[in-house]
C-alpha positions in Angstrom: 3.9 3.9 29.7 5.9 1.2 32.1 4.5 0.1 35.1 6.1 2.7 36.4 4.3 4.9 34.6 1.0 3.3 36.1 2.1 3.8 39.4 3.1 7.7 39.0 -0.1 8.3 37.1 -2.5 6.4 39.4 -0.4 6.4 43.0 -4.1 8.4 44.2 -6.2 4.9 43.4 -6.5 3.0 46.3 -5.9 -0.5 43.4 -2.8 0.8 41.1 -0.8 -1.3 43.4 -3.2 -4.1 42.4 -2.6 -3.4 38.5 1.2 -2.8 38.7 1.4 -6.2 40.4 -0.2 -7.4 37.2 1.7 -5.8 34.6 4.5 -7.7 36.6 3.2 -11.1 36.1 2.8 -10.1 32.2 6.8 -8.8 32.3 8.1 -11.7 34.5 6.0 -14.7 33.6 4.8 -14.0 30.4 7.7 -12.6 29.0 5.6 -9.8 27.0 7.6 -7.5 25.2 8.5 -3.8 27.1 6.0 -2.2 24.0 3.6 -4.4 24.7 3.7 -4.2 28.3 3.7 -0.5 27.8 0.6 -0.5 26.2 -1.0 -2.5 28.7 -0.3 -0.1 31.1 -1.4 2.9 29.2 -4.9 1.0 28.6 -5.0 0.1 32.2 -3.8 3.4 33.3 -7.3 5.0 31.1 -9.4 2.2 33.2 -8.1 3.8 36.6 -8.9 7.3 35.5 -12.5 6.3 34.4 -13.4 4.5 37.6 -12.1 7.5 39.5 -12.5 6.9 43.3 -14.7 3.6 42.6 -12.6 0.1 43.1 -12.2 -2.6 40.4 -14.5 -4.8 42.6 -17.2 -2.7 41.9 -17.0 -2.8 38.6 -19.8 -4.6 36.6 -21.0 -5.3 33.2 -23.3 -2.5 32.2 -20.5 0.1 33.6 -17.8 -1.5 30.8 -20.1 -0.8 28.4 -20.5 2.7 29.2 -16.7 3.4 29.3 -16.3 1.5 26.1 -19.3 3.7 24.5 -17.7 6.8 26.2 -14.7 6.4 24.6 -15.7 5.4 21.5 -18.3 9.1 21.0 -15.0 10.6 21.7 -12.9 9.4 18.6 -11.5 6.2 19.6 -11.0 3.7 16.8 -12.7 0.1 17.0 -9.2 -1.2 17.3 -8.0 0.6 19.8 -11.3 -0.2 21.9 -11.2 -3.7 21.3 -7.2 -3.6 22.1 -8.2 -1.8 25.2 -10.8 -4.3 26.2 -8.3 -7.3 26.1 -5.7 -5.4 28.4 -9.2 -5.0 31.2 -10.6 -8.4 30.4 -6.6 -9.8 31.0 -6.5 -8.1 34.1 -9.6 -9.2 35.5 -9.0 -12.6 34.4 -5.7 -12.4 36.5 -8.0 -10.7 39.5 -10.5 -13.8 39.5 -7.7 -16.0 39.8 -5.2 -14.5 42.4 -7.7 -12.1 44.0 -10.6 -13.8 44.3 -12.7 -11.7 42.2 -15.8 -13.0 41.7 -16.3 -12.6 37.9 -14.7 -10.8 35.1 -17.1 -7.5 34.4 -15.7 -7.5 30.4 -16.5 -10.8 29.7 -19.1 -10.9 26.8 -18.6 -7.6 26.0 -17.0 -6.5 22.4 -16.3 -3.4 20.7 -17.8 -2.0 17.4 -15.7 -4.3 14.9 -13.3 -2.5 13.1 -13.5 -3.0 8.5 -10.6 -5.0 7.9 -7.8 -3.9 5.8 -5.6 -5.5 3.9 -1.7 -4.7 5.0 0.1 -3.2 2.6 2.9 -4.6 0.3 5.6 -3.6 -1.8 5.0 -5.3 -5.6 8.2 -7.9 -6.5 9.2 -5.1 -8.5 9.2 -2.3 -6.4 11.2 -4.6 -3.3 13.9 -5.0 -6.0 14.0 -1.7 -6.9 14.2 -0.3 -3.0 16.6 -3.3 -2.2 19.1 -3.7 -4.9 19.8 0.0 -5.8 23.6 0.5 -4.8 23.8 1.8 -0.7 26.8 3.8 -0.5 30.2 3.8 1.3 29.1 5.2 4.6 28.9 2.1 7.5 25.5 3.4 8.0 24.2 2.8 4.9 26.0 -0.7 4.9 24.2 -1.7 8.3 21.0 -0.1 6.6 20.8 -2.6 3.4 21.6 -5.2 5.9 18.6 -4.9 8.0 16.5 -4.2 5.1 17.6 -7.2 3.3 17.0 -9.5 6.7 13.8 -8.0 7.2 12.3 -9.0 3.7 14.4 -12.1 3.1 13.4 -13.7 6.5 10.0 -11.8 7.3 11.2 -10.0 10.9 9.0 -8.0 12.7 10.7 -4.8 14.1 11.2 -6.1 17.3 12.8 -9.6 16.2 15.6 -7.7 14.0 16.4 -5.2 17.1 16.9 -7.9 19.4 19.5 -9.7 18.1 23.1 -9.8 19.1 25.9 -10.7 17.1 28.0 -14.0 18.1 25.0 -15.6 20.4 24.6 -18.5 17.2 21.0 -17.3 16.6 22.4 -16.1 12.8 24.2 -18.3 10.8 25.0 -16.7 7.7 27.1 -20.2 7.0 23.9 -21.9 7.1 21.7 -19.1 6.2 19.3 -19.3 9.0 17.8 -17.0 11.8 16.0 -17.8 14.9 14.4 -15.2 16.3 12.0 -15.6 19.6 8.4 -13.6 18.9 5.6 -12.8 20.1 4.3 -15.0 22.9 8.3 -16.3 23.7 7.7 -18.4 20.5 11.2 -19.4 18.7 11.1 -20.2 15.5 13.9 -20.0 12.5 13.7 -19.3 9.3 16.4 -19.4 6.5 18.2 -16.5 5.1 18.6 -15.4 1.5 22.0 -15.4 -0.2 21.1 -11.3 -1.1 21.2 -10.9 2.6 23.3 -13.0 3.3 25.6 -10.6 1.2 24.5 -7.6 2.5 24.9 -9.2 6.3 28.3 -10.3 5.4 29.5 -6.4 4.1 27.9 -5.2 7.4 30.0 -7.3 10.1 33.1 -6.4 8.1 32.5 -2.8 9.4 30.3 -3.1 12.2 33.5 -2.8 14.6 33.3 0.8 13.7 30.4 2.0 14.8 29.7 -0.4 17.4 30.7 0.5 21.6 33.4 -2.2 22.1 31.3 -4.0 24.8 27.9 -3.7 22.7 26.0 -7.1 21.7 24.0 -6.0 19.7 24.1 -7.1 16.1 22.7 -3.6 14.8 24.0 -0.6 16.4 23.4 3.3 16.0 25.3 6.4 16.0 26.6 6.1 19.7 27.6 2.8 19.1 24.5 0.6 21.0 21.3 -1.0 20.2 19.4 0.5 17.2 16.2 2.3 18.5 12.9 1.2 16.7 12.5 5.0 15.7 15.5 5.0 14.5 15.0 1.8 12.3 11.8 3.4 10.5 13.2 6.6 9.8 16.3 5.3 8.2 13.8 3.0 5.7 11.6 5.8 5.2 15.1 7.9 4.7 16.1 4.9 2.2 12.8 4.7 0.6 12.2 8.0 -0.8 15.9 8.2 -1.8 15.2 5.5 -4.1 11.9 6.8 -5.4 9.6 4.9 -3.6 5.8 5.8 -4.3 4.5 6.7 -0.5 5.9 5.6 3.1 7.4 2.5 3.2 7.4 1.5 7.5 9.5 -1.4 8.5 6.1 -4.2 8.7 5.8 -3.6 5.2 9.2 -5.7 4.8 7.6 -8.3 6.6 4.0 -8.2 4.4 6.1 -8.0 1.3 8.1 -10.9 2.2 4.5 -12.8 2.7 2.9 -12.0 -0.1 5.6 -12.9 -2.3 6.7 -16.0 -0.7 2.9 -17.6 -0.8 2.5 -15.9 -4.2 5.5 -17.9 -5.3 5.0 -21.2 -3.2 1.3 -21.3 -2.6 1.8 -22.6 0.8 0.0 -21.3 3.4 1.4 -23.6 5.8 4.9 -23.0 5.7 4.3 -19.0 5.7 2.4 -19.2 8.7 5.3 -21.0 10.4 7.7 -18.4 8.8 6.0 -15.5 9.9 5.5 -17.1 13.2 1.4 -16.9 13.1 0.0 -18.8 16.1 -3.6 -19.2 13.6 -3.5 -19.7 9.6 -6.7 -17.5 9.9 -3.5 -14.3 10.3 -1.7 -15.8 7.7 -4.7 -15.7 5.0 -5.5 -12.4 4.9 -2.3 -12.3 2.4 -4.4 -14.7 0.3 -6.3 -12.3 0.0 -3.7 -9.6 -0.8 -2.5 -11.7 -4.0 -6.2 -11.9 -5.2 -5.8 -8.5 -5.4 -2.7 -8.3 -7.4 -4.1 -11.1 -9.3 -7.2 -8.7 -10.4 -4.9 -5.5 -11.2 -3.3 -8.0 -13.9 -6.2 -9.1 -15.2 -8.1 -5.8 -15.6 -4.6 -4.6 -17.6 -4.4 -8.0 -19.4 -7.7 -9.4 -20.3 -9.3 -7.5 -23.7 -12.7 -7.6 -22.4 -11.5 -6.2 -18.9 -9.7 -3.0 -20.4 -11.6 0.2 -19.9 -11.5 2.1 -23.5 
């Protein structure tokens, strides 16, 4: 949902105008990305339809609590509570500083917290069997191993890989570097490996084919413009299973892979962080914690006093 959508959904409220103005700010000076300003909106959208005719003003405390309570009795997740809070306590925060609010009513207050779970990884040997298993002639399986390659030699989230154009500098396959610009509007680069590299190179030898002559996109789909995120993860689930992949394989698993692997390899926490583009090391550590995991499936297989009889 856009701000748009707010404003349809919401026009009765007598302060949707207040949180499309906001939504705005996020788009314009923030420089959010349109899926995560769309998912401000749909939380902020849910806060207008639980205060009904009441006014953000009015809003205290004891009554977020409620809501959050509410919410959560009917089936909502910790994470998308707590995800929910932020997008309220970010608006407020916005209202006490251009509006005059007096105080923020979701200060202080938290959702259940959420078990954490590890993300899930491809092992080294099931990434080189999913990446190196010959594509095909068809273009569309060339630009496929492409983005596949890119995405687990470089670590790209979804949304880095989608929006980048071809001829703009920001790949250098002479160099074999990326820069990408992430969440938050922060740039970073990160090299390229020679496999994708490869595949890159086979892919803008045909990309003139499928591409719309005018079309800046470095990836392109069937009508000849920018790939569609849906589009991306059904062609690597569509590659995944043709290859005999064990369960889904989604386009962040690329990116955890390419984690996990690199710090398994380096043991350097610091350089993955700033590869990944992870504004705390606390983010980047949970794959730490993925590798201890490997670690212990090898030893329970290896270690004779481990081995179940």
């Amino acid at each position: 949902m856009t701000a748009a959508g707010v404003a349809e959904q919401g026009t009765t409220h007598p302060d949707a105008g207040l949180v499309r103005e906001y939504l705005q700010s996020l788009a314009h000076q923030r420089h959010l990305a349109p899926v995560s300003i769309t998912n401000y909106a749909r939380s902020l959208a849910r806060l207008l339809e639980l205060l009904g005719a009441a006014r953000l003003k009015t809003l205290d405390s004891a009554q977020v609590r409620r809501s959050i309570a509410r919410l959560h009795s009917k089936g909502l997740s910790p994470r998308a509570l707590a995800n929910m809070l932020s997008a309220w306590r970010g608006l407020f925060h916005w209202l006490v500083r251009q509006k005059g609010y007096a105080a923020n009513p979701c200060q202080g207050v938290r959702a259940a917290k959420s078990p954490r779970t590890l993300p899930k990884a491809l092992s080294v040997e099931a990434a080189q069997r999913l990446l190196e298993a010959v594509p095909g002639d068809t273009v569309e399986l060339v630009r496929d191993q492409a983005m596949f390659e890119l995405m687990y030699s470089s670590g790209l989230r979804r949304a880095e890989l989608l929006s980048l154009d071809w001829g703009d500098g920001r790949l250098d396959l002479n160099e074999g570097l990326v820069t990408v610009t992430g969440k938050g509007s922060k740039t970073r680069t990160i090299p390229v490996g020679s496999k994708a590299r490869t595949a890159l190179a086979a892919w803008l030898a045909v990309r003139a084919q499928l591409a719309a002559p005018d079309e800046k996109a470095l990836f392109v789909g069937a009508r000849g413009r920018r790939l569609s995120a849906s589009t991306l993860a059904v062609r690597l689930d569509m590659w995944a299973r043709a290859r005999g992949a064990d369960g889904r394989v989604h386009p962040h698993m690329l990116r955890h892979s390419f984690a996990s692997h690199v710090l398994q390899s380096s043991q350097d926490l610091r350089a993955v962080q700033e590869m990944l583009g992870h504004s705390s090391i606390s983010t980047t550590q949970i794959y730490t914690h993925l590798n201890f995991q490997a670690l212990a499936k090898v030893y329970d297989k290896a270690h004779p006093r481990a081995r179940k009889k």
